[in-house]
N, C-alpha and C positions, 0 to 999 in steps of 0.2 A: 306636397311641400310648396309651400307660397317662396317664391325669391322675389329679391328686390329688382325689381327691372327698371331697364333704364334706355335712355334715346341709344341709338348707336351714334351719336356725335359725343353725349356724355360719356357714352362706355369706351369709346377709344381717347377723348382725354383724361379720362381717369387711369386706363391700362395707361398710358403715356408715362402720365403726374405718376404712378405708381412705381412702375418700373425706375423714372430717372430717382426716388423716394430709396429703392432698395438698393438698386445699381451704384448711385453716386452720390448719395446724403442729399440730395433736393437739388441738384447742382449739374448741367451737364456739362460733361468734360469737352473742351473745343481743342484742347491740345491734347496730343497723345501721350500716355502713360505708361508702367510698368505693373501690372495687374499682380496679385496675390500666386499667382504660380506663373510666372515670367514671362506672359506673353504681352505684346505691346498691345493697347486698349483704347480706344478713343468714344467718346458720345457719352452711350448709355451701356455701359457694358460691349461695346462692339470688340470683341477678338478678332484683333485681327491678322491670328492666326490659322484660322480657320479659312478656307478657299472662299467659301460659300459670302461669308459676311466681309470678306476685307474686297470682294470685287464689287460689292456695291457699295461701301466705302471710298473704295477708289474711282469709282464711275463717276460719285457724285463731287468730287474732288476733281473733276475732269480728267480722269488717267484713264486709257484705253487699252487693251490688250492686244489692239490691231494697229496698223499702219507705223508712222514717226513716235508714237505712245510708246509701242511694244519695246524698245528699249529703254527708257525709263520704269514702266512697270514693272519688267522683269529684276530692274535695280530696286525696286520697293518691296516686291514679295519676298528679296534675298533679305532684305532688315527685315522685314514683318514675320518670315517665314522662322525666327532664331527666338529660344527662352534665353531671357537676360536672369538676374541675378536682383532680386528684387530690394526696395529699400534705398537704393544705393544713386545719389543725388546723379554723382558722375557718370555713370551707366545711362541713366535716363537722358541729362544731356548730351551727350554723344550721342543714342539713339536719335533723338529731335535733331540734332546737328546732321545727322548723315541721311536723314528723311528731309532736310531742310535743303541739303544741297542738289539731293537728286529733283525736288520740285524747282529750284532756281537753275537747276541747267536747262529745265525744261521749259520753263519762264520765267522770266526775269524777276527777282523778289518773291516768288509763291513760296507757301510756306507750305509744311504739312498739317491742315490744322482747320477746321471748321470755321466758317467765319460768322456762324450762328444758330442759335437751336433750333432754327427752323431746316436746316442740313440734317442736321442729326433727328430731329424728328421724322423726315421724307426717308431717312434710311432706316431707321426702325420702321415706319409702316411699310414699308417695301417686306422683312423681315418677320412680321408680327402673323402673318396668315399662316405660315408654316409653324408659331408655337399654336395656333390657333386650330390648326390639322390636329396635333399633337395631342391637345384638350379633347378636341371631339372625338379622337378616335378610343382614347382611353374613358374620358366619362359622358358618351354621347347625350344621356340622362339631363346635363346641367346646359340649359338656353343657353344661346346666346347675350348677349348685350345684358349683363345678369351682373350685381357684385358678387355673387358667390364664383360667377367663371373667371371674375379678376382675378381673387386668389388662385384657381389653378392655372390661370396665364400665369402669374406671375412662378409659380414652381416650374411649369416647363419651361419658361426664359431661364429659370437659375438652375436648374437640373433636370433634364431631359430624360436622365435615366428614369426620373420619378415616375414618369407618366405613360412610359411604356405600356403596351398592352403585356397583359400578363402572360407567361410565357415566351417573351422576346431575351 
């Protein structure tokens, strides 16, 4: 089989350009949102309700889970950690509202809130070797740095299940 190969600086902006494509219509999300099954959401798809992705959402937001941090934190994974009721303008703001106060007690005016896609970029590559396990381990067959492995990045970003090895 011939693939289309490509640099690995083009293949992780294109996975990038791809993802923010199917995740957020072209557009990445700098403030957090209410996701399609009521978890709060920010970037490119980042849940973050999930442990895994909202501590290095949080990291790169400057929130810690140790020292003077650890009570603020633990006041964010309690919002982050809840399914809201989706659609619903009010819910959202309140959400933003109550992520907004716990980053303003912690410094003065911080928002919860990316202050540009270059954040949200640094946390998805942080994120991306783990769909990237995910691909190899179910279709070790398809190279690397490949558009055919964009597409199955992009299925194990949007469903994990898919790519399971068989029998899991």
């Amino acid at each position: 089989m011939n693939y289309n190969t490509l640099t690995q600086t083009q293949y992780e902006q294109r996975r990038f350009d791809l993802i923010v494509n199917v995740e957020e219509t072209g557009q990445v999300k700098l403030d957090p949102y209410i996701d399609s099954k009521g978890n709060v959401t920010i970037g490119v798809g980042f849940n973050l309700h999930a442990a895994s992705v909202r501590d290095k959402v949080l990291t790169k937001l400057g929130i810690s889970n140790t020292g003077t941090d650890k009570q603020y934190y633990d006041q964010l994974v309690k919002i982050l950690s809840k399914k809201y009721r989706t659609g619903d303008q009010n819910i959202l703001a309140s959400v933003r509202q109550d992520l907004n106060t716990v980053m303003s007690q912690r410094t003065a005016g911080a928002t919860f809130a990316f202050t540009n896609t270059q954040q949200a970029r640094d946390v998805f590559d942080q994120l991306a070797p783990s769909y990237e396990t995910k691909v190899s381990t179910r279709v070790p067959s398809v190279p690397s740095s490949t558009g055919e492995r964009l597409t199955l990045f992009s299925l194990a970003y949007n469903s994990a299940a898919t790519l399971l090895p068989v029998g899991s």
